[in-house]
Backbone as CSV, one residue per row, in Angstrom:
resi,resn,N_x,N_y,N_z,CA_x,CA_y,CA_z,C_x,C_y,C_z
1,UNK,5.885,-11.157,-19.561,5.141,-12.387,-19.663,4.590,-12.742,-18.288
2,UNK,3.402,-12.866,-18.209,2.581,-13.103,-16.936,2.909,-14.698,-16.510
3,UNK,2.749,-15.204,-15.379,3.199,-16.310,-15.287,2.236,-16.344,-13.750
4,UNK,1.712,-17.907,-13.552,1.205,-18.326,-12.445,1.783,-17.701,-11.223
5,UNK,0.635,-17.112,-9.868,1.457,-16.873,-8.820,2.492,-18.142,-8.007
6,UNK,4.025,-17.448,-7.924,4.438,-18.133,-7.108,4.841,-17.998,-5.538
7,UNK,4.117,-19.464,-4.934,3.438,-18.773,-3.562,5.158,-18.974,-2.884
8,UNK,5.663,-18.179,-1.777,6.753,-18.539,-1.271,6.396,-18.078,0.140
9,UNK,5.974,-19.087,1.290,5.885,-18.656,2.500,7.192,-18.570,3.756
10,UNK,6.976,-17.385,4.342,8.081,-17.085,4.884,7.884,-17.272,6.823
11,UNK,6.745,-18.297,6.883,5.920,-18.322,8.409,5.723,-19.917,8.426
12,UNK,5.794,-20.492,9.410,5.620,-21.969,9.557,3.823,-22.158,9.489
13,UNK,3.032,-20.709,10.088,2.055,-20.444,10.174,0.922,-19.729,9.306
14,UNK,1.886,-20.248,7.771,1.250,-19.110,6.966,-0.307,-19.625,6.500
15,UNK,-0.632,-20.198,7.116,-1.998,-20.761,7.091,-2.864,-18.918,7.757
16,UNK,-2.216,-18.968,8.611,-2.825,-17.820,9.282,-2.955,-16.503,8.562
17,UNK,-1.863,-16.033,8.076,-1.291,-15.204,7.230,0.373,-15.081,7.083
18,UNK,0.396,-14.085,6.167,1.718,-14.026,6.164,1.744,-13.305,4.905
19,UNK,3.511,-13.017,4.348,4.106,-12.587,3.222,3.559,-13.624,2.379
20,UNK,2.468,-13.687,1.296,2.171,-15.219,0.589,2.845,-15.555,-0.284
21,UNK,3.228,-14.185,-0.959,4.023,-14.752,-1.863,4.456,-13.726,-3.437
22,UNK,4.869,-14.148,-4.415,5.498,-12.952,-5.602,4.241,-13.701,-6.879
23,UNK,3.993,-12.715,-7.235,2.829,-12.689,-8.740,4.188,-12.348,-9.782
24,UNK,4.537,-13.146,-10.464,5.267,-12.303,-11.816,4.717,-11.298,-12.429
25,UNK,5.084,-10.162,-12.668,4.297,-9.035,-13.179,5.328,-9.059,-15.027
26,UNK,6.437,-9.424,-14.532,7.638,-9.220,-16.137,8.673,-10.454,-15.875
27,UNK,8.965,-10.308,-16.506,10.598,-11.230,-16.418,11.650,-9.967,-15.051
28,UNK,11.361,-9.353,-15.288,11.987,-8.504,-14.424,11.994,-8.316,-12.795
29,UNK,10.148,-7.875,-13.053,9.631,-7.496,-11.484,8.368,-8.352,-11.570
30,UNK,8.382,-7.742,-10.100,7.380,-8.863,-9.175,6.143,-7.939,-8.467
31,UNK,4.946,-8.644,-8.055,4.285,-8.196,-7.380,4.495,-8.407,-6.297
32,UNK,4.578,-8.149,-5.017,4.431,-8.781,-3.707,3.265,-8.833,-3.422
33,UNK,2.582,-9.879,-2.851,1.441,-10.217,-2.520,1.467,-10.353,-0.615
34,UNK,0.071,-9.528,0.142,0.600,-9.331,1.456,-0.655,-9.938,2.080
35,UNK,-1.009,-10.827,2.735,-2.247,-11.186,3.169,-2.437,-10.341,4.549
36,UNK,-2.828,-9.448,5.184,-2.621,-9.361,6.299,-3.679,-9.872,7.311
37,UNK,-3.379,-10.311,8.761,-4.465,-10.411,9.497,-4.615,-9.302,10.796
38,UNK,-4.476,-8.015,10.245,-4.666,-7.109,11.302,-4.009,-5.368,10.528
39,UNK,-4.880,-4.486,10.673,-4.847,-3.433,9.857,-4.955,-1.863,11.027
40,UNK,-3.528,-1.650,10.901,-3.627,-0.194,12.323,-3.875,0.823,11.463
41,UNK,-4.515,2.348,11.681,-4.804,3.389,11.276,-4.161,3.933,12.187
42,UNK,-3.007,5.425,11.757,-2.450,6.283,12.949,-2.939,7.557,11.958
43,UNK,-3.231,8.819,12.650,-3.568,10.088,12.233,-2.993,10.988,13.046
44,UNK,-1.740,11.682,11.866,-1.114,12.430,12.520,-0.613,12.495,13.359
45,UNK,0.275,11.418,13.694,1.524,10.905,14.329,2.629,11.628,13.899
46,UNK,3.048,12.332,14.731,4.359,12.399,14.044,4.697,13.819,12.952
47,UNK,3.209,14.051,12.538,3.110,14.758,11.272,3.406,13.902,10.108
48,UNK,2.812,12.298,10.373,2.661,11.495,9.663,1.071,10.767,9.791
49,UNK,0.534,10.229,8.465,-0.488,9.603,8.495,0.234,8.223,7.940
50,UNK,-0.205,7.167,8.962,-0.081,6.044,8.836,-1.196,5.083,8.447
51,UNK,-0.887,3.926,7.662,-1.604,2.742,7.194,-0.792,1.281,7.227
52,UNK,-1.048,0.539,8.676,0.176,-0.849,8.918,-0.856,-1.902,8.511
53,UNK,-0.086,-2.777,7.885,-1.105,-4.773,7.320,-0.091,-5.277,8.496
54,UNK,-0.657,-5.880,9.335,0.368,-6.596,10.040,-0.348,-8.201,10.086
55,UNK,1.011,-8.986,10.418,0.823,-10.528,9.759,1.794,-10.814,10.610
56,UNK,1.855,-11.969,11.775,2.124,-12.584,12.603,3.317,-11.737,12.960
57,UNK,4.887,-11.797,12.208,5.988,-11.180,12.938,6.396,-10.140,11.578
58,UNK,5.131,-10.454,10.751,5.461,-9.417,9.020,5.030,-7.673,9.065
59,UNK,4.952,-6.924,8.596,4.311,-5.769,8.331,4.548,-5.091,7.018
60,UNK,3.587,-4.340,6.431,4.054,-3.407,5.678,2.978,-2.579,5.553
61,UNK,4.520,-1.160,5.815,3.419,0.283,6.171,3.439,1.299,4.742
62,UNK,2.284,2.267,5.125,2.428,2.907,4.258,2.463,4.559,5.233
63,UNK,3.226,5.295,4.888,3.275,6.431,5.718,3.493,7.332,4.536
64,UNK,2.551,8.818,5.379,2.433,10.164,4.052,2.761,10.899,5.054
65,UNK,3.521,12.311,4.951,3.249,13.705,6.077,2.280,14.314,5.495
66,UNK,1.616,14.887,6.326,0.625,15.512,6.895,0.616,16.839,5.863
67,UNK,1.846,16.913,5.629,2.451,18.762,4.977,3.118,18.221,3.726
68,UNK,3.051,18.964,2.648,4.060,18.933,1.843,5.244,20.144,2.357
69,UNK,6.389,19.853,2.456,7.821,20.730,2.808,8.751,21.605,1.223
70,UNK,8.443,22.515,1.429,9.359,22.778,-0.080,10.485,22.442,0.183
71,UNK,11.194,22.832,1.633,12.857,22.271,1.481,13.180,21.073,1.146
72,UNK,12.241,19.996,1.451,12.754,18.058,0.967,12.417,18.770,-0.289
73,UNK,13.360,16.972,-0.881,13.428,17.006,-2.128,12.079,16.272,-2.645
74,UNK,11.777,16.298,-3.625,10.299,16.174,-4.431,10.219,14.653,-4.046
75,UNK,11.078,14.109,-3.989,10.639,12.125,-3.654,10.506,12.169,-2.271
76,UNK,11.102,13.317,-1.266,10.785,12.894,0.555,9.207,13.542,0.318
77,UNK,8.317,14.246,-0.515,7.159,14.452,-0.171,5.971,13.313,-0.983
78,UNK,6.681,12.114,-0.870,5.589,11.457,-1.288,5.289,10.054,-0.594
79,UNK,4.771,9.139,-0.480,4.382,7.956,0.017,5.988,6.730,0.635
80,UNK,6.091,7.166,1.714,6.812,5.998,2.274,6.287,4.502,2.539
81,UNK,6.805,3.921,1.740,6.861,2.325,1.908,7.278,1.359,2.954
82,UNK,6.953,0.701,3.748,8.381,0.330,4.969,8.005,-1.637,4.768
83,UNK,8.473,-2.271,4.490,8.277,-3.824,5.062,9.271,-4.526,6.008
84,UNK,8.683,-4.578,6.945,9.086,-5.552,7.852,10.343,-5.325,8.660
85,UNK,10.808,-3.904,8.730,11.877,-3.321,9.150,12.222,-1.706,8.327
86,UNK,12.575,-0.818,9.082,12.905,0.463,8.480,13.916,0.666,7.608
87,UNK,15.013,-0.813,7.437,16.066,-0.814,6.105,15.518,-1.031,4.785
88,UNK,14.450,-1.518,5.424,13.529,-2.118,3.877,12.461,-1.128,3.533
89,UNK,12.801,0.426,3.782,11.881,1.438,3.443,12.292,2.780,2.186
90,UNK,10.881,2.956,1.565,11.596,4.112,0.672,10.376,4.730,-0.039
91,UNK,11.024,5.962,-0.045,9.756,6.655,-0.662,9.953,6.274,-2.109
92,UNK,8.400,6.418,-2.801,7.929,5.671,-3.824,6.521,6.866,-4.207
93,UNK,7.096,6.853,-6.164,5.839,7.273,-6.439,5.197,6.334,-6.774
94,UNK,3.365,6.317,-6.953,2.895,5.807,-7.052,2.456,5.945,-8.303
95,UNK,1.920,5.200,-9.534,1.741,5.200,-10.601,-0.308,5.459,-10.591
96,UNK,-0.767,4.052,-9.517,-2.142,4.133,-9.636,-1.955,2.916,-8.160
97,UNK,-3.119,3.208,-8.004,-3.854,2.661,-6.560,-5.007,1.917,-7.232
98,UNK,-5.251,0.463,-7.265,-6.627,0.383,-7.596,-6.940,-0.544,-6.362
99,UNK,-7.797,-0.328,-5.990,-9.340,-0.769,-5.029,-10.156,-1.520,-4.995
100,UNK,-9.782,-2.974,-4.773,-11.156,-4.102,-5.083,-11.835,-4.118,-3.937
101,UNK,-12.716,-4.968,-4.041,-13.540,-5.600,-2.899,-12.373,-6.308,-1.870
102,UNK,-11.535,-7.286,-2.268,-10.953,-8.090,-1.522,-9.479,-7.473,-1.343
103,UNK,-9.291,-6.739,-2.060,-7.583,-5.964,-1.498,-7.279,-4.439,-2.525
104,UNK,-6.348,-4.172,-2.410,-6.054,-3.218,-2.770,-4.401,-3.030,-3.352
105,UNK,-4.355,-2.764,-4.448,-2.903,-2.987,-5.528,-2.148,-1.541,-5.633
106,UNK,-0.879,-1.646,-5.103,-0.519,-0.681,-5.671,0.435,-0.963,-6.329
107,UNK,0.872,-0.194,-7.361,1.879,0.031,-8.590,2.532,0.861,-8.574
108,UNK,4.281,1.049,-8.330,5.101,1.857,-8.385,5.563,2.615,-9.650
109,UNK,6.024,3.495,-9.452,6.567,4.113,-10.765,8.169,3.592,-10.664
110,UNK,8.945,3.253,-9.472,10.058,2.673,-9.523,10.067,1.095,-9.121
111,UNK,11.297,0.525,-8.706,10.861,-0.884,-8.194,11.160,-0.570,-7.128
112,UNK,10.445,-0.936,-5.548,10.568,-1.120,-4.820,11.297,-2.760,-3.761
113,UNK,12.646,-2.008,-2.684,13.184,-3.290,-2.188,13.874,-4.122,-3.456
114,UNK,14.233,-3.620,-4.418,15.035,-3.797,-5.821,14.307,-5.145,-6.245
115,UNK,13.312,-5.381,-6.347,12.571,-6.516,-7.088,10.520,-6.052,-7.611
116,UNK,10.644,-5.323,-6.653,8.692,-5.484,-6.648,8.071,-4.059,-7.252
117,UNK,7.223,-4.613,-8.314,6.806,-2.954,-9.215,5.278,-2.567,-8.267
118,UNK,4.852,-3.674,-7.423,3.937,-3.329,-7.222,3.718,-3.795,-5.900
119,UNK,2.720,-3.987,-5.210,1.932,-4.464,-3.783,0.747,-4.711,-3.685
120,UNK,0.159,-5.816,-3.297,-1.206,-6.099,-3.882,-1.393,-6.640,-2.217
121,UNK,-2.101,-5.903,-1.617,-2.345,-6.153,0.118,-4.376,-6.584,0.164
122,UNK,-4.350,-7.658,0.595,-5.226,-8.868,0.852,-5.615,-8.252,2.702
123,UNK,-6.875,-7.276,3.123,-6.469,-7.234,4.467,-7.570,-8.229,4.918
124,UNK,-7.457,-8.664,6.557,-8.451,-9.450,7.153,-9.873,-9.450,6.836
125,UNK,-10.242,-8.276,6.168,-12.121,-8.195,5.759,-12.271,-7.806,4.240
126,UNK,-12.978,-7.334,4.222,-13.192,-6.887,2.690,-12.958,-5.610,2.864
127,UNK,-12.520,-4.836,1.970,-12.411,-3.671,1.895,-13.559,-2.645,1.989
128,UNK,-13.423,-1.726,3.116,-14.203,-0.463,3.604,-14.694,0.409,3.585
129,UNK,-15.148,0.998,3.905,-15.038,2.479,3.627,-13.988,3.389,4.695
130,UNK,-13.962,2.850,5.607,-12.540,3.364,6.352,-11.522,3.408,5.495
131,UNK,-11.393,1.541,5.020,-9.983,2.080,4.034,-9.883,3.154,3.222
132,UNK,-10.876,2.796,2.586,-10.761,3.660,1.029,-10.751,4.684,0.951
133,UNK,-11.693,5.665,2.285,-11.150,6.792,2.825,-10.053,7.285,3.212
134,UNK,-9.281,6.740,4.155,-7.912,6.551,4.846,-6.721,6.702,2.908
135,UNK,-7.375,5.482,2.301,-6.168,5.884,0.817,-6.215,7.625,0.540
136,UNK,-7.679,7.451,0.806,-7.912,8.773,-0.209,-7.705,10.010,0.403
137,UNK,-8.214,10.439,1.291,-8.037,11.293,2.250,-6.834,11.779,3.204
138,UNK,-6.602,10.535,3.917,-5.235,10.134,4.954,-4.287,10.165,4.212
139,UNK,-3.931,9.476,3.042,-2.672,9.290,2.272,-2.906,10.122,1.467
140,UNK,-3.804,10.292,0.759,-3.264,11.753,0.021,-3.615,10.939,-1.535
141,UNK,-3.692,10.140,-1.620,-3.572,9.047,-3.006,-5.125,9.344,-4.020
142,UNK,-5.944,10.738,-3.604,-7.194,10.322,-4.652,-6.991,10.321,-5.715
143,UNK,-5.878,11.569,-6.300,-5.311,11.436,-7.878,-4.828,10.467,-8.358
144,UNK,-4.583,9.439,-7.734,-4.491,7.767,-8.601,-5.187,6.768,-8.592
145,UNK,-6.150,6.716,-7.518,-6.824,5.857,-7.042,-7.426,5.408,-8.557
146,UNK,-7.726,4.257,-8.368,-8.832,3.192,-9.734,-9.720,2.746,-8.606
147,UNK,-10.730,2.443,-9.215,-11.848,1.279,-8.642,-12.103,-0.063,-9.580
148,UNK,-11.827,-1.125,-8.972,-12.087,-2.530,-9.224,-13.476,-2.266,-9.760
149,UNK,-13.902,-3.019,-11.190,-15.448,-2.640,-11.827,-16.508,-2.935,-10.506
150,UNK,-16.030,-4.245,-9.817,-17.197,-4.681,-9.111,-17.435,-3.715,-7.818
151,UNK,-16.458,-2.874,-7.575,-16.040,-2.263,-6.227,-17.729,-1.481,-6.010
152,UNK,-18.202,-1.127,-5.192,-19.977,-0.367,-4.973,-19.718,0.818,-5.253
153,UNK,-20.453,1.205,-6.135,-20.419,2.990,-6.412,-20.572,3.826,-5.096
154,UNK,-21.449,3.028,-4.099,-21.287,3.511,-3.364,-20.612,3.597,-1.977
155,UNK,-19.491,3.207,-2.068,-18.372,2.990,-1.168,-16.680,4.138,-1.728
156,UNK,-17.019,4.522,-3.058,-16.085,4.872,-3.524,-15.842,6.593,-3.429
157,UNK,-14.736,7.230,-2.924,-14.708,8.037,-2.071,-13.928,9.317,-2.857
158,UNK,-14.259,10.406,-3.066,-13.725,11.666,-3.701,-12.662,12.604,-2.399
159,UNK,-11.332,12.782,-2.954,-10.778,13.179,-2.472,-11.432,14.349,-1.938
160,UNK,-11.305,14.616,-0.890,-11.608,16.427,-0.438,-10.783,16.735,0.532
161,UNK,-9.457,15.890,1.148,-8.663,16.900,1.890,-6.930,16.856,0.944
162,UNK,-6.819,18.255,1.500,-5.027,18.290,0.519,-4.376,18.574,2.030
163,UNK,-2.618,18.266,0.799,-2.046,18.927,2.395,-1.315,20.383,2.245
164,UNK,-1.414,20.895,3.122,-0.674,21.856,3.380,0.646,22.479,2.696
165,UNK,0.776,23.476,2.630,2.626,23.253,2.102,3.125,24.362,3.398
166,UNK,4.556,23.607,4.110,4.838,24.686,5.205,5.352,26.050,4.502
């Protein structure tokens, strides 16, 4: 049962940005809703590709390797999650990625941080073509990606890099 967002701010400053707040998605789980006011790109760090929303003292990252590894197990080769500290991180499949103009939703196949099925990240501009590249390309995410109807046909981006397997 869908139910009004409820906003819960966790910043004296959340005027600015911040964690805004949980969307009921079920009686169960939640959306987290992430406004951010500042968006880092890292490439191949690490033998990681990074994507950070950062929000006054908040964050939440999204990190992929570079390689798929046959020795990890099938969940270490997929999309790491992290908010606001590395206890609060975990790899996560992703169900679908969809892509608006104004943010970008993702939907877990598990619950993430034992409450949230999904992540719906609000960044400082409208959404890019950096981003949408960076999902698609950088993270590895074109096989789920959706596009928001209104999103520009021509902004919307076809996977063409894979990764590796060592």
């Amino acid at each position: 049962m869908k139910q009004r967002a409820r906003i819960c701010y966790f910043d004296a400053q959340a005027a600015l940005c911040c964690i805004a707040g949980k969307l009921m998605m079920s009686s169960d789980h939640e959306i987290l809703i992430f406004h951010a006011a500042e968006v880092e790109y890292y490439f191949d760090v690490l033998d990681c590709n990074v994507i950070n929303f950062r929000c006054l003292n908040e964050y939440f990252s999204i990190q992929v390797q570079t390689y798929l590894d046959p020795d990890n197990s099938p969940i270490e080769n997929e999309p790491y999650f992290e908010m606001n500290h590395a206890d609060c991180g975990m790899y996560m499949r992703v169900r679908h990625l969809t892509i608006g103009v104004r943010s970008v939703r993702v939907i877990f196949e598990d619950v993430f941080a034992e409450q949230f099925k999904g992540v719906e990240i609000f960044p400082p501009e409208a959404v890019g073509e950096q981003m949408v590249d960076f999902f698609v390309n950088q993270l590895f995410m074109g096989g789920v990606v959706k596009y928001a109807d209104d999103f520009p046909l021509g902004m919307r981006v076809v996977q063409t890099r894979s990764r590796d397997v060592l």
